[in-house]
C-alpha positions, 0 to 999 in steps of 0.5 A: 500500500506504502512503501519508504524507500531509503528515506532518511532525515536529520535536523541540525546535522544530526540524523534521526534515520539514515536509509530505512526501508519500511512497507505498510500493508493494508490492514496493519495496525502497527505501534510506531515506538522509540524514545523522545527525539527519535522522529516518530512524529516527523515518520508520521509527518513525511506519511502524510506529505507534511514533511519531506525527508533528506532523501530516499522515496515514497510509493503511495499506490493509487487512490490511497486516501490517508487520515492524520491526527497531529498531536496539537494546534487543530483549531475549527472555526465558524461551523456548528460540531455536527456539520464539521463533523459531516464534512469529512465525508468528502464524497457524499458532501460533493455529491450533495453540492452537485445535486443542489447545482443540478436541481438549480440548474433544472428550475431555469429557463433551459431547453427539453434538451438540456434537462434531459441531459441533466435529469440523467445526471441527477439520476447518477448522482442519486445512485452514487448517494446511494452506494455510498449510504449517504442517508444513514450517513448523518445518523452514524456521524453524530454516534461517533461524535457520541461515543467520543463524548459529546452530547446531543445539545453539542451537535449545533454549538459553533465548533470555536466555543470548544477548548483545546481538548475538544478540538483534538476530538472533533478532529479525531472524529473527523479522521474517523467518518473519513474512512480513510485507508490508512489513519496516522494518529499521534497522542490520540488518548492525550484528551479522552477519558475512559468511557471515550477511550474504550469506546475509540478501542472498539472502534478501531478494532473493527476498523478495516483500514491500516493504522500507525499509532504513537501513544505512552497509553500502553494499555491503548495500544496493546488492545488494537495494534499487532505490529510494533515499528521502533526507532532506534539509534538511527534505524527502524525495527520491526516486530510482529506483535503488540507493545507487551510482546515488543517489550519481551523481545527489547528486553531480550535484545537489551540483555544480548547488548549488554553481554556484548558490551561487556565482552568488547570492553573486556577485549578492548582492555585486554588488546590496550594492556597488550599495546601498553606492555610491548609498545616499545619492544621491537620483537612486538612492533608488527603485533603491536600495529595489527592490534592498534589497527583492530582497536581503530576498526572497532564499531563501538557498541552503545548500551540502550537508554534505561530511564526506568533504572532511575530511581526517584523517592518522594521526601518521606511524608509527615505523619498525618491523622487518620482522616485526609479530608472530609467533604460534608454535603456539598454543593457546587454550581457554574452559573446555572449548570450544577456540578454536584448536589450534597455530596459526602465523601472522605480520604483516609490516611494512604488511600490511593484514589482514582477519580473517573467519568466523562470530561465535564462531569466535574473530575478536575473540579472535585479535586480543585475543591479537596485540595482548596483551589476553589470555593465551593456554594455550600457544605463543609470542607474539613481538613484532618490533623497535618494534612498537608496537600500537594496539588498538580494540574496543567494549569498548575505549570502556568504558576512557575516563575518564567525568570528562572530556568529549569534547574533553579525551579527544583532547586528552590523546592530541595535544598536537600538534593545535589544538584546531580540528584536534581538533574537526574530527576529532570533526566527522568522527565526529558530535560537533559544537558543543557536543556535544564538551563532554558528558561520556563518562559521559553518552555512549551506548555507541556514542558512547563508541566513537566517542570511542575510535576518534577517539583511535585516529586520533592515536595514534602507533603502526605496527600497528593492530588494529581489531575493527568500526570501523565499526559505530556510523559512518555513511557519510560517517564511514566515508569520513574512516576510509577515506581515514586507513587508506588513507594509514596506512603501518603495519601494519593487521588489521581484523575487520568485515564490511562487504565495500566498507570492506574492499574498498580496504584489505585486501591479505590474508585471514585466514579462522578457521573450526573452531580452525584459520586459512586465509590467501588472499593477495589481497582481500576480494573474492579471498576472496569468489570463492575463497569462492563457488568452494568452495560451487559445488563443492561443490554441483557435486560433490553434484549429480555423486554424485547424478546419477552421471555416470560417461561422460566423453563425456556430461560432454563434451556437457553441457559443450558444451550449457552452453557453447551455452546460455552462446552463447544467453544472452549473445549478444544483451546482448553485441552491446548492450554492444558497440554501446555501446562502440563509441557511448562511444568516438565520444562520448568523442573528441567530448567531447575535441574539443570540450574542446579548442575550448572552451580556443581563445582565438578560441572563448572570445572569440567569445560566440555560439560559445562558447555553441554548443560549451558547449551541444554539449559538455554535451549530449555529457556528459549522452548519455556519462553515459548510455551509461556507466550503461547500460553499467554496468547490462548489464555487471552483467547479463551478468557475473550470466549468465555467473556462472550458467555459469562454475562449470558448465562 
């Protein structure tokens, strides 16, 4: 469908990718990965014509329609939502165009000629409509523009009363109604929230077309991509599977490149401590030179980037009472529009707390309200014993003080820290080398906020609120974010839809829907079944009414039907999985005989031996490796069947 031929780009003399070779496929869905600064943006860039790369071709085959979403500046002016919304239908839009030009054309004064001629147009123009489905095309533009959040009283609003936020979605949804061979999406998931984003992962699912996706929301990615591309140290990699299985094989290959490191510098210093002993014997000069020459034609190894190895530590809390923060009965409205009704709510010392619910239901403002950022029009705010509270949101960057630069801006906050600590904490969210001496008013705004969260890190207090942390972070940021939240021993709520930094932190959910709030005491991922739950009973429920299934020995049998089906359906996948396991287990009690011979003395000693059981040993590692993979792919298999039944029956 696309192919890049040699393609190659630098800025500033230095290349991001020299002469990489790359096909897209129709139907690919492929993660496009690599650290901050290697070029994903730009690749997605030069894809859509945006962008033209130092040298090298690109073969687009004919007739390839491509959809792109850049991360930011998307501004829509001077439309109502929905018929922005409907002009991504190019086709059927210029067919209406020309229908109303020939219906015009026809009231005129013209000949019978003339008419006959233009009634046959029309009549092409009807039958292309038609092909097209043009008349259910309204009624699926406006679910899309529903399923990513907005409401019906939407639909006629001008498209310039909408914020940044919004804007990304009505471009998203635009990308989307195009039906586009190929859709080229950077940070779509930086301004949804749940509900929006699961929605968009089922859509994209069904999607026919191919899509390049660069996200930090792995959970995102690992649910629609089965490819992964990664830029790295100047070339492209390419790895069939989605971003979990891309991670084994990168930590494998990570691992390769770390024993090879260490092999190179070992033969390094032992050809430099032979240079060194017999540079001046003139028996040794031609072995000397040879050895030199060796150690100039060497192609240096580089060890991979870890930023996850960095260890950050929030300052140890001070102790605070048994209650946070208590909300009594209150009240908050914006003019007319009310955001909550008498609500309670209350946070105990080292609650981890997760605040989710469709964008405008009230999340940012609920958090603004415990952490007193703004008033609220009646109830009781009551702050517990040394609650001391430390408040990030993106607005929060706008509150740094633009003279002083980005090192000056942590150093203010810890005295405590060196200023190699300091630097290796902004290492940790992108500034690195000299960027640390740039000015906060020269920053971006998602540098700003970076900043911001930095100085959340070295603030000592013992409840943190934090509204999208992790918007502006890529993943291996959001790793160093992780393991400090994880260590944090205060109290912690969060706003954020990105379901997998969710996943280890959060041990409540707080759901704020309609004015009112509902807490599940569990996970994120508790919440999502009890969420999932919800929707399939209802659906269950309106499928009963409809059907009217009065006879409870009809339910019985189509239980039992169901249950048959289940039977069918998984016995051949569960017989595989229980071969496998019973393999995996022998395997694993191989690999630890064989971990124990290798620790023998007599083994080690015996060179021959000690070759045969590591050769044995690391061919019972690759075939375990295996196994568990294609355990782990049939159990994802069956767990999707079974999910098919289990709100059935």
């Amino acid at each position: 469908m696309i192919n890049l031929s040699n393609i190659s780009l630098q800025f500033g003399g230095n290349y991001l990718f020299e002469n990489v070779n790359f096909r897209i496929n129709s139907g690919d869905k492929i993660s496009l990965v690599g650290a901050n600064g290697t070029g994903k943006s730009s690749l997605l860039k030069i894809i859509n014509g945006n962008l033209q790369p130092e040298s090298g071709n690109i073969f687009i085959q004919k007739n390839i329609s491509i959809g792109f979403l850049p991360q930011e500046n998307i501004t829509h002016k001077d439309k109502s939502l929905l018929d922005e919304a409907l002009s991504a239908l190019t086709d059927i839009v210029g067919l209406r165009n020309k229908e109303l030009e020939i219906t015009n054309a026809l009231s005129q004064n013209i000949s019978d000629e003339e008419k006959i001629d233009l009634v046959n147009q029309l009549g092409e123009v009807h039958h292309k409509l038609e092909e097209l489905d043009s008349y259910t095309a309204e009624s699926k533009v406006k679910k899309i523009l529903l399923g990513l959040g907005f409401y019906e009283e939407d639909f006629n609003r001008l498209t310039d009363e909408f914020s940044g936020g919004w804007q990304m979605r009505i471009a998203l949804a635009k990308i989307l109604i195009s039906q586009n061979d190929l859709l080229l999406m950077d940070e779509p998931t930086n301004h949804l929230d749940i509900d929006s984003l699961e929605w968009l992962i089922n859509f994209l699912k069904n999607y026919r077309g191919a899509l390049i996706i660069v996200s930090h929301d792995k959970h995102f990615i690992n649910e629609i991509t089965n490819k992964t591309l990664e830029i790295y140290l100047n070339k492209f990699y390419k790895y069939n599977g989605n971003y979990d299985s891309y991670l084994k094989y990168k930590e494998e290959r990570d691992k390769l490149a770390e024993n090879q490191f260490i092999q190179q510098q070992r033969k390094i210093k032992e050809t430099e401590r032979f240079i060194e002993r017999f540079r001046y014997k003139a028996t040794k000069a031609k072995q000397v030179q040879s050895r030199i020459k060796q150690l100039e034609k060497i192609n240096m190894i580089e060890l991979p980037e870890n930023k996850s190895d960095i260890n950050i530590k929030f300052p140890e809390p001070p102790a605070s009472g048994k209650i946070n923060i208590e909300l009594d009965s209150i009240s908050k409205s914006f003019g007319k529009k009310k955001i909550f009704e008498k609500i309670n709510f209350q946070v105990n010392r080292g609650d981890k707390i997760a605040f989710v619910g469709a964008n405008g239901t009230g999340k940012t403002t609920l958090a603004k309200i415990i952490a007193g950022e703004i008033d609220f029009n009646s109830g009781k705010r009551i702050v517990g014993h040394n609650t001391i509270i430390s408040y990030y949101a993106q607005d929060t960057a706008d509150s740094l003080n633009p003279d002083l630069d980005i090192l000056e801006t942590v150093e203010n906050i810890s005295k405590e820290k060196t200023i190699g600590q300091l630097r290796s904490l902004l290492g940790a969210f992108l500034f690195s080398g000299d960027d640390v001496f740039k000015k906060i008013e020269i920053l971006s705004g998602g540098e700003k906020s970076r900043v911001a969260l930095a100085k959340i890190l070295l603030t000592k207090s013992n409840f943190i609120i934090l509204d999208e942390p992790t918007n502006h972070l890529d993943i291996s940021s959001k790793e160093v974010l992780l393991k400090a939240l994880q260590n944090f021993s205060g109290s912690l709520i969060l706003v954020s839809h990105d379901i997998d930094f969710l996943k280890p932190l959060v041990n409540k959910v707080i759901e704020i829907k309609k004015g009112q709030i509902k807490e599940y005491l569990g996970g994120i991922e508790f919440y999502l079944q009890k969420r999932e739950l919800a929707f399939e009973l209802e659906e269950q429920v309106s499928k009963s009414k409809e059907k009217d299934i009065s006879n409870r020995r009809d339910q019985k049998r189509l239980e039992a039907e169901l249950r048959q089906k289940k039977y069918n359906a998984t016995k051949e996948i569960s017989k595989k999985i229980q071969n496998l396991e019973q393999k995996i287990d022998e395997l694993e009690a191989n690999e630890d005989k064989l971990k124990k011979l290798l620790s023998d003395p007599n083994i080690y000693n015996d060179h021959e031996a000690a070759i045969e059981k590591t050769t044995e040993y690391n061919n019972v590692q690759m075939e375990l490796e295996k196994c568990l993979i294609e355990w782990e792919d049939l159990s994802k298999q069956l767990h999707k069947i079974e999910q098919q039944f289990f709100f059935k029956l």
